[in-house]
C-alpha positions, 0 to 999 in steps of 0.5 A, a space after each residue: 523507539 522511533 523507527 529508522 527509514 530503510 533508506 538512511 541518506 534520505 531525511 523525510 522531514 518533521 512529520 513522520 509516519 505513525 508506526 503500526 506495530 499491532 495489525 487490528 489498527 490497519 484492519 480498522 482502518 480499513 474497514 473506516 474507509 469509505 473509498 480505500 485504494 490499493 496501489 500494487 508494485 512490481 516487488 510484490 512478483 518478487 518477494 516471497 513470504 514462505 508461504 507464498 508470493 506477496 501478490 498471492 497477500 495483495 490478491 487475498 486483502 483486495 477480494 476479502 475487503 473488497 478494494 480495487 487495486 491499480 496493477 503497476 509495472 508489469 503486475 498485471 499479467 501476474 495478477 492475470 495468472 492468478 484470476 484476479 483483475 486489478 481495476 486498472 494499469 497504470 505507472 506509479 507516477 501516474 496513478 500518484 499524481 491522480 491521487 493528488 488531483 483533489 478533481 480526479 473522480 477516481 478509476 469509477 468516476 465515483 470520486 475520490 479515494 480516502 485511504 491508499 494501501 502501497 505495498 510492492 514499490 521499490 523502496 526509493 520509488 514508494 519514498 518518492 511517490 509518498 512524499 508527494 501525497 504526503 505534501 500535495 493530497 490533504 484529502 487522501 491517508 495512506 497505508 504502506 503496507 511493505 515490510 520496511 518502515 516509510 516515513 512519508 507514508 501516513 502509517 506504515 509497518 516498522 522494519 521487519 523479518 519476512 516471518 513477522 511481516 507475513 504473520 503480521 499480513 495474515 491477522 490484516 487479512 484474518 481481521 477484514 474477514 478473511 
């Protein structure tokens, strides 16, 4: 069955994210990485998983598989609160168009990164900034790790309901070593 972008009027094009329907594929992928990046959006103060808030998730991955993670909008005073830093703050456009710079040496001056997980980004702003990895930044894989289904992502989560979306977070996490 091929998944449906959450945002129906926009075409994403021939090439389409692989979906990820068992979440030991994302760990796997993950423990691959060489340099993986998180990129965190504002959503992840908002969306609530029943068992807590998506930024409490994004906290538990970066610390449990050691990620740096860029906070975006107005995250990082959330993450503050929480004890946790995030590597940087920086707007989405920005850190997007940094990803795509094949000379960029990342936020450690260590080099590029290799897999990017976005999670937390307005669905329309994820499309946008996806889309532009995806033509623009050869080098780069990314992840969207949000519960609705991004076709420009280069895997990504099928739509979901908040409980299997949070079950499916956990064995992510549970899988890294968490």
């Amino acid at each position: 069955m091929a998944e449906e972008p959450w945002q129906r009027a926009e075409i994403p094009g021939p090439i389409k994210a692989k979906v990820v329907r068992k979440p030991e594929v994302i760990s796997a992928m993950i423990k691959r990485a060489k340099r993986p990046l998180i990129v965190a959006g504002s959503k992840i103060i908002e969306e609530d998983l029943g068992d807590g808030k998506l930024i409490d998730y994004v906290i538990k991955l970066a610390e449990t598989a050691k990620i740096p993670v860029v906070a975006t909008a107005h995250t990082y005073k959330e993450f503050l609160n929480r004890g946790f830093k995030p590597e940087a703050i920086m707007t989405v456009l920005d850190i997007g168009n940094r990803l795509a710079d094949p000379n960029w040496s990342g936020l450690d001056g260590r080099g590029q990164y290799d897999l990017v997980l976005i999670l937390g980004l307005p669905y329309y702003m994820g499309w946008v900034v996806l889309s532009s990895l995806k033509h623009f930044a050869f080098h780069l894989k990314t992840i969207s790790l949000d519960r609705y289904y991004q076709p420009h992502a280069s895997w990504s989560f099928p739509n979901l309901p908040v409980d299997e979306y949070s079950k499916q977070l956990k064995e992510v996490i549970s899988r890294i070593g968490g």
